[in-house]
N, C-alpha and C positions, 0 to 999 in steps of 0.2 A: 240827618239820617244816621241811625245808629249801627257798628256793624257786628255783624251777625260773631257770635263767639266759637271757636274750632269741636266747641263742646255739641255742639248743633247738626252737625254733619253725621253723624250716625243716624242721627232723627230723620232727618231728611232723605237718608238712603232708604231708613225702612217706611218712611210713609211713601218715595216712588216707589220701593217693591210691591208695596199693596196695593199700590194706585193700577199697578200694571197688569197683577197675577191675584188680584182680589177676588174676579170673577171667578178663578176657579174653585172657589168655596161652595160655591152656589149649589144648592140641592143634599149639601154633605147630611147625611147621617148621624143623628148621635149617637155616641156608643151607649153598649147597652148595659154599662155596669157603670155605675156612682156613686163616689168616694165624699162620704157628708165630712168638710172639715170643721172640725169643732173648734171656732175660734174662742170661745170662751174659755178652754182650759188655757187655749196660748197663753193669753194674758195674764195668767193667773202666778204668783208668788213659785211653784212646782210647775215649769213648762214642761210636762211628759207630752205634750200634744202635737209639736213640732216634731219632735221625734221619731215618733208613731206616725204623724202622716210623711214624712218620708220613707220611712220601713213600709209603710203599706206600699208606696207609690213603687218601690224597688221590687217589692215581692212582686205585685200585680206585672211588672213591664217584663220584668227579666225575668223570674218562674214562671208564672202562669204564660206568660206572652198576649197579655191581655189587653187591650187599650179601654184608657177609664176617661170618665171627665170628671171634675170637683167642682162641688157645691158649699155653700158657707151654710152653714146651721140654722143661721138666720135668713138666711134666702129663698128655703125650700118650699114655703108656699108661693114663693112669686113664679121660683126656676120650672117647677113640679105641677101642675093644675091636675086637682085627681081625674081619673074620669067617672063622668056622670053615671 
């Protein structure tokens, strides 16, 4: 039996926090404004994309007092289903 390394222990407190107070997600609401991250410029030789989505995330939290959630560029037809 192999034993468990002290690296593990944080893991383990937040999978019992979820295990415990996971329920209270249930029903939540998405917010109503979304931030498309454009991973394609990340990776790109000029990271301006990184940059800008933290300056966006700062303006939205702390000017506006907004709450967002983020989407990958490439995810938005999966996250998003238009409606019919």
């Amino acid at each position: 039996m192999a034993t468990a390394k002290p690296e593990l222990d944080p893991f383990r407190a937040m999978a019992a926090f979820w295990s415990r107070h996971g329920g209270l997600l249930a029903g939540k609401q998405p917010e109503d404004v979304v931030m498309v991250v454009p991973h394609s410029h990340m990776f790109s030789a000029r990271d301006f994309a990184t940059m800008a989505t933290k300056r966006s995330v700062r303006v939205m939290h702390y000017d506006c007092l907004t709450a967002m959630r983020a989407a990958g560029e490439y995810a938005l037809e999966r996250e998003f289903v238009p409606a019919s």
